[in-house]
N, C-alpha and C positions, 0 to 999 in steps of 0.2 A: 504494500500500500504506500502511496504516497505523503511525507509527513508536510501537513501543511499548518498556517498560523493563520488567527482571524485578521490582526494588523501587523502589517511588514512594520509600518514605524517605529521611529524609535522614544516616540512619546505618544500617550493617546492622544487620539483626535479632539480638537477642542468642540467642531461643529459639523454637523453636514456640508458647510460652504467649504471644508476642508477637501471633505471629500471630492467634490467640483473642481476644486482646483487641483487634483491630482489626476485627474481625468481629461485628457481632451484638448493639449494645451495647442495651440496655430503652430503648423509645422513652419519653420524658418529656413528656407530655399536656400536665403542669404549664408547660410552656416556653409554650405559649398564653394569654395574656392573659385570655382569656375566661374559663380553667377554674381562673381565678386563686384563686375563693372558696371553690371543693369542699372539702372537708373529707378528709383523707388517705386514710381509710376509703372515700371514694364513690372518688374519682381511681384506687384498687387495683384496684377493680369493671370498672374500664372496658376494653374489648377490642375495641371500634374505635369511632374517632371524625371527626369532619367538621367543620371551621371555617369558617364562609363569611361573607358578607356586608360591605357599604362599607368597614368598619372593624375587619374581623376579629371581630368582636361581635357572632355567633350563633354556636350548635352542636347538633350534633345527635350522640350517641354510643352505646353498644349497652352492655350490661353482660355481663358470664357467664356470667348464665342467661337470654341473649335479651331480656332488657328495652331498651328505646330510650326517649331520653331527648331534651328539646331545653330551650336556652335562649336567651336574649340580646333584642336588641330584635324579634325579630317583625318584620320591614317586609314587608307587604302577605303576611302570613299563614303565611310559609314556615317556620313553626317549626313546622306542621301540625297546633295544637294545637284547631284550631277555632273560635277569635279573635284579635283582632290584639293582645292584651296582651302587654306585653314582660316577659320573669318573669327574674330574677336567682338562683333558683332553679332547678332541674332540673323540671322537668314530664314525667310519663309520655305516648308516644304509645303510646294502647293496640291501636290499629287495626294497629301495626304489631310489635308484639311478638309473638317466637317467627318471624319471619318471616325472619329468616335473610339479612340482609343481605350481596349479596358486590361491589357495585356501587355508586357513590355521585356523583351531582355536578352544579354547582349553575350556576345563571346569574345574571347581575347585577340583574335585572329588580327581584325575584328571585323563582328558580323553582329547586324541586328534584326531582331524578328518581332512583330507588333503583330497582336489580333487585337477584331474593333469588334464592337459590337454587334454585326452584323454577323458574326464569325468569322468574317477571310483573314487569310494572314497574308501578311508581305513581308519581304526580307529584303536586304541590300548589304554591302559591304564586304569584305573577304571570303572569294569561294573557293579555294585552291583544294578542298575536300568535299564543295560540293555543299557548303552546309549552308546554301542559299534553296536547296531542294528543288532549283530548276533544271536538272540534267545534263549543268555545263558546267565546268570549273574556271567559268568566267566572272571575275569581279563583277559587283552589280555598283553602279555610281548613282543611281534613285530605285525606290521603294517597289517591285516588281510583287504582284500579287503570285503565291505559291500557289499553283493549282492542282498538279498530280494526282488524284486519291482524294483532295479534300474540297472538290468543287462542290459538292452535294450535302457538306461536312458542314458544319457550325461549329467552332472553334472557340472555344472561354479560356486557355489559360497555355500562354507558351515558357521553354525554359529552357537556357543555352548553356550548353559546357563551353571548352574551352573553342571544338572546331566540329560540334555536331549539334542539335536542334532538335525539341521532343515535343509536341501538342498536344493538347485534351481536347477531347470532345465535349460537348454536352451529352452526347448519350456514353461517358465513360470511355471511349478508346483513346488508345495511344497510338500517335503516330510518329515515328523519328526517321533522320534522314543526316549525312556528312559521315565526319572524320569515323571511322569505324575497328581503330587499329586495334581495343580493346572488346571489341564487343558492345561498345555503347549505345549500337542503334537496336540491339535485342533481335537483329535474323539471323543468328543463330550461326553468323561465321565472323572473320574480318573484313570482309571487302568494304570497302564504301558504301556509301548508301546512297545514289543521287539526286532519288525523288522521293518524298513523302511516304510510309511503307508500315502498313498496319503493324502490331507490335503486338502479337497474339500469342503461342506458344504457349502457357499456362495462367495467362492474362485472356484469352480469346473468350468467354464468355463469363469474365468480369465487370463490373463497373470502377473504373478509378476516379475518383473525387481529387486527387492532390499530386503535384509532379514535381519535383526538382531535380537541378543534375550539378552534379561535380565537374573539375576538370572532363574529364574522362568515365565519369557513371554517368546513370541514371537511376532515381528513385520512385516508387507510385505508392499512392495511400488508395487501396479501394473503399466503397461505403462499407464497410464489413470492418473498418478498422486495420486490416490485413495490410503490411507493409511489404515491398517486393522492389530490388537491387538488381541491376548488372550495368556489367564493362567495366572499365579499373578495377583492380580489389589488394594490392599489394601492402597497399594500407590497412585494411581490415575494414574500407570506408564501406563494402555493401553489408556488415555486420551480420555474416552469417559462418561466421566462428573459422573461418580462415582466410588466406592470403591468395587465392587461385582466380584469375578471370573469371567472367558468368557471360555467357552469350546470349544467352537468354533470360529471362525474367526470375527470380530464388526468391521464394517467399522468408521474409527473416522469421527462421523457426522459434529462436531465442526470446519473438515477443508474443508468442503464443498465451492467447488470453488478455490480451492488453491491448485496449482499445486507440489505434494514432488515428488523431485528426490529422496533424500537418507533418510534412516534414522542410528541414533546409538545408542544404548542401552547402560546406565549404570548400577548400579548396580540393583538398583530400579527408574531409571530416564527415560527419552524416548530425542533426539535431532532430529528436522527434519530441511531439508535444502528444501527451494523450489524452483522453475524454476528462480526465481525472483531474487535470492541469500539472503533468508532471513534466520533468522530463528527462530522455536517455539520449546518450550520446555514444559513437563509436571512431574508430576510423585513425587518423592520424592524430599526434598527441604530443609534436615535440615544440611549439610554444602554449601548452596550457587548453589548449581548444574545444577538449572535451569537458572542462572544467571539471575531476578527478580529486585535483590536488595534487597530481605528480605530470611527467611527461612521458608514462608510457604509451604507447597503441594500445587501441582496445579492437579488436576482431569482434566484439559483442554487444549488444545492445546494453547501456552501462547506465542505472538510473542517479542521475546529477541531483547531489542534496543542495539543495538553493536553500532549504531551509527558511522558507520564506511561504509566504502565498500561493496561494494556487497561482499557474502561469496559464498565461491567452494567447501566445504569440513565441514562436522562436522566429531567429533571423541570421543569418549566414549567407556567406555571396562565393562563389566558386572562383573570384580572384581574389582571396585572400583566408587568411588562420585565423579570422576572427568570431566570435559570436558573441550571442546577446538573446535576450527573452525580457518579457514585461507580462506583470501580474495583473494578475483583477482590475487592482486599484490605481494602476496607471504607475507600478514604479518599475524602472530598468534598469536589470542587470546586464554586466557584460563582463569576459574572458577570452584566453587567448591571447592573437598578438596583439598590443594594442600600442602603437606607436612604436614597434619594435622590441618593447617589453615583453616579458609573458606574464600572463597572469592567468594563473592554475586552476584558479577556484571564484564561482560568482563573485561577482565586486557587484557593488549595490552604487549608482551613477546617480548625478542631478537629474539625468535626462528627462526627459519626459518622453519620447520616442525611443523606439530599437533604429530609428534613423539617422539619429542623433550620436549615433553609436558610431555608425561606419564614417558619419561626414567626419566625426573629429575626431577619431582614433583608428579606422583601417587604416590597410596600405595597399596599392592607396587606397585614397578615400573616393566610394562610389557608392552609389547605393543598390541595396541588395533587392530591391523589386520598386517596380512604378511606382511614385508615389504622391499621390492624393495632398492637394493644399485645400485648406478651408478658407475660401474669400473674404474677403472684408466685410461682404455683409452677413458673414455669421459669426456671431460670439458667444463663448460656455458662458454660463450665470456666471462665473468668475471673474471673466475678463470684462465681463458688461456693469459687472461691481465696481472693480478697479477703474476703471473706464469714468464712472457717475463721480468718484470720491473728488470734495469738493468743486463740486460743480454745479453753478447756482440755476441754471437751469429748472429741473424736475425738483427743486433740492425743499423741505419742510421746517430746517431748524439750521438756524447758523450758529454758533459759539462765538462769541467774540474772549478775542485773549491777544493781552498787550495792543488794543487797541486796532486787531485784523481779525476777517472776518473766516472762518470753516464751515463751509455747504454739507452739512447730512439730513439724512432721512433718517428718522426718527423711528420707523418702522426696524429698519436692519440695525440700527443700534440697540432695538428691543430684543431682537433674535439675538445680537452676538456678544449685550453685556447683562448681565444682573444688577449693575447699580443704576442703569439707563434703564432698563424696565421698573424699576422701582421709581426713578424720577420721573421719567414722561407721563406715568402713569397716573401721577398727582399735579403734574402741571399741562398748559395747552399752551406755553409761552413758545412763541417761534425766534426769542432769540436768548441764549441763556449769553454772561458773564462768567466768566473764568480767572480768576485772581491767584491763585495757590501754586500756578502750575505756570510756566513761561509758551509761548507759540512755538516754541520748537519741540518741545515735549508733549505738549495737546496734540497739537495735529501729526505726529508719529502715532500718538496713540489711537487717534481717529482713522490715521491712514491702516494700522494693522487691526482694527475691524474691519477694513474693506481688503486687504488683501492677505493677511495671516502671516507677513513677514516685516519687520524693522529694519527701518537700513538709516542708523545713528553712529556716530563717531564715538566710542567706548567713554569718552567723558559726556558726551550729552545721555548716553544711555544710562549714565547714575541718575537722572533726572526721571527718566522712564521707569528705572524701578523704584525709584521711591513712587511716583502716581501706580503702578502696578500693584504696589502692598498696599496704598493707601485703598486701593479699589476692588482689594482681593484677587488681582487676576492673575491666579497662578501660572497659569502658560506665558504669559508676556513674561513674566517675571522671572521663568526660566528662559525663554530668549534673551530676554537683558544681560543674564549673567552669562550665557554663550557668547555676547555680541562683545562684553565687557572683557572675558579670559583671551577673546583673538585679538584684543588691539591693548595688552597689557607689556608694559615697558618698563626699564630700571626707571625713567624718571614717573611715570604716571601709578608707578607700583603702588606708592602709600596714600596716594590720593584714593585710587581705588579699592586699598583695603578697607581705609577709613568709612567709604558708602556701604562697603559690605557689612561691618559693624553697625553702622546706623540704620540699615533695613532688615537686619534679622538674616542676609543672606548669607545663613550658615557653609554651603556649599562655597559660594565666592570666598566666602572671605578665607576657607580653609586654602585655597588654589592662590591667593594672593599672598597670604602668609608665605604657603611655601616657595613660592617667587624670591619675596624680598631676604628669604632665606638663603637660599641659593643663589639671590646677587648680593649678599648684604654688603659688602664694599663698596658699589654703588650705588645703594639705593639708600645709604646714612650719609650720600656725601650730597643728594639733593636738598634743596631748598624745603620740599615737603615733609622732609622728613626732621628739618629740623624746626619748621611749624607743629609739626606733630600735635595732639591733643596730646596733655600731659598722664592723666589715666589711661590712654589707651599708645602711650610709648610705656608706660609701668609692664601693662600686660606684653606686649607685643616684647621687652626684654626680658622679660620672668617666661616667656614660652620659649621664645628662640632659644635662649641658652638650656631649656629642657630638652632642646632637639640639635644639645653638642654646635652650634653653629660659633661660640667663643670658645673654642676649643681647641689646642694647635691644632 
């Protein structure tokens, strides 16, 4: 069984708007290198995009109104433009506009292959193996619809190795066609494969639901849960407990009983996700990729303790050792190589996507399937929170403090505090007064009911926890002292143990002490420390020296 946890976090949740915000955040195009130059206005336009190539340094992206676009270097044609010029600019592909992209992905060759929604697929770009499936091993320089076998075909979901090409049907078949040195196209020898070529054998009156491919594999998830391998296997990456080619289809015995939804291919690795939300790994192991804990190969379907949440998503890309997976509640893990490094075992990320993974830590960085942007005119309840925060607008209650005014609604201050539900709820004043508390500290504090994070300089955040105790709000009050221990320094040391003391922050004030412990030479030659409160320089010498620090 799979050992799962109710919350991944590392604090409870303070609210449901928490939840929201872990969920669903606008995917950022701009994090891609490539799409570095856009101009704000085009990068808004954009509603699914594709990064491929040696060095992350092509793309291809779709706009709003069905326009598709490509740039970067062109190597051997695959920007579909109809010449090999490499353009730093956006260039329109017009052969394939309005054609409704729901499929996308690429080989190292390189060679690209798109199904639309209508089903047909087209290819373009390096065919020296044929893995364009029109029966020539002629480079293609624009988008050529593959006909072969799949004229009749409806086509939902394509996936490229490194120099061969595999399709799904709607009604479940597989169809593959190219490089074949391994076995990858599943007929059952090596030859090439030049056109399009049903993929039956012990798959032939199957349904497959899910397809990915390795360099040199191919993987299928039927509706039955049943997972099934062939072509490369030197790795252990078709995870059927040895190292031997598959020419045709090998159902992984190993996960007999265990239900995969998905699977993801990396370079030489294999990630599956199952109905449970777990997940196994196999295949190659020598920067971390199966996430194990060590770097050996696994031949077997191997299940990775994340130790965490159920997961909804694994993510792996066939030009690179990397992976990554995200839970329920929108948090992402990732392993493998990540900038070069390995890393053995899930690492728990800021991200908010498994996308976010590849743009800033594969090698390179590309992403590992089409990917979907949310337009500007949609926003999670979170972002349309943070969005409102003051903003006089829609806004029912302004605060004045030091003389400036703060826009809220009075409504979400009732949701997100206890001492605001208690006030609003005896008053109908639309403009309260704030005297206790400075505008730099109010409106932090207004600003993290609307968006569940503080962003203060460690001396103004003493001001925030003191309004936090005064207001009871335990979670702010432990961000404060997070926010406080990362911008802590020999000269700000005694300043901030002094707030620790004064608000009861037992926790800080233990992490400061032991600071000015461990710098005490400089932190008795500042100026604060020779201000010191004179009872609280009594204690602070009668402790340090309990803890050996005037000791040779």
């Amino acid at each position: 069984t799979c050992k799962t946890l109710a919350n991944v976090t590392k604090y409870p949740l303070p609210s449901f708007l928490h939840l929201l915000l872990l969920g669903g955040s606008m995917l950022d195009v701009g994090k891609w290198p490539v799409f570095a130059l856009l101009p704000p206005e085009e990068l808004r336009l954009i509603r699914q995009a594709c990064v491929f190539g040696s060095a992350g340094n092509e793309a291809l992206y779709v706009t709003l109104n069905d326009e598709v676009f490509a740039l970067g270097t062109n190597c051997s044609g695959c920007l579909g433009l109809g010449d090999l010029q490499s353009t730093i600019e956006p260039r329109r592909i017009d052969v394939l506009c309005g054609k409704k992209i729901v499929s996308l992905s690429y080989g190292t060759g390189p060679h690209v292959v798109i199904a639309t929604a209508d089903g047909e697929v087209f290819a373009w770009g390096h065919n020296g193996y044929s893995q364009l499936g029109n029966g020539t091993t002629n480079h293609g320089l624009t988008p050529a619809q593959v006909s072969t076998n799949l004229l009749n075909k409806r086509v939902t979901e394509v996936a490229c190795g490194s120099h061969h090409t595999i399709a799904l049907t709607v009604d479940g078949e597989v169809f593959a066609w190219g490089y074949n040195n391994s076995g990858q196209v599943g007929s059952g020898s090596t030859a090439n494969q030049p056109t399009p070529r049903r993929v039956s054998s012990c798959l032939q009156n199957k349904v497959v639901v899910n397809i990915a491919c390795g360099q040199l594999c191919s993987m299928a998830v039927l509706d039955n849960g049943e997972t099934y391998g062939w072509g490369y296997n030197c790795n252990g990456q078709l995870g059927l407990g040895n190292n031997g080619n598959q020419q045709t289809p090998c159902r992984i015995a190993a996960l007999q009983g265990v239900n995969i939804v998905q699977v993801a291919c990396g370079y030489a690795h294999t990630l599956a996700l199952t109905d449970e939300g777990c997940v196994y790994a196999w295949g190659a192991n020598s920067y971390g990729q199966l996430g194990t804990g060590n770097k050996s190969n696994q031949a077997v379907p191997t299940l990775i303790n994340t130790d965490k949440e159920r997961m909804v998503e694994v993510a792996a890309c066939h030009t690179s050792h990397t992976s990554a997976a995200r839970t329920q509640s929108g948090q992402v893990l990732m392993w493998g190589q990540c900038r070069g490094q390995a890393v053995a075992c899930p690492y728990l990320t800021h991200f908010a996507s498994t996308d976010d993974v590849f743009a800033c830590f594969a090698t390179p960085a590309v992403t590992w399937h089409l990917l979907t942007v949310d337009g500007d005119d949609y926003l999670t309840v979170a972002q349309s929170l943070k969005k409102e925060f003051d903003s006089p607008d829609i806004s029912d209650l302004k605060f004045l403090v030091d003389g400036k005014c703060i826009h809220v609604h009075k409504a979400l201050l009732k949701i997100r505090c206890e001492h605001f539900r208690a006030l609003l709820n005896e008053t109908d004043e639309e403009s309260i007064e704030i005297q206790q508390f400075s505008y730099l500290v109010y409106r932090a504090f207004l600003e993290y009911l609307y968006t569940d994070t503080i962003n203060l300089p460690p001396e103004d955040a003493i001001g925030l926890l003191d309004l936090a105790t005064f207001y009871r709000e335990t979670r702010l009050k432990r961000l404060c002292q997070e926010t406080i221990k990362r911008g802590i320094s020999e000269e700000n040391a005694i300043t901030l143990l002094s707030a620790a003391v004064k608000y009861e922050a037992r926790d800080l004030e233990e992490f400061c002490f032991k600071f000015c412990v461990n710098h005490l030479t400089a932190v008795t030659q500042t100026q604060a420390f020779a201000d010191m409160d004179h009872e609280l320089l009594k204690t602070f010498i009668s402790k340090a020296s309990r803890y050996g620090a005037f000791k040779n």
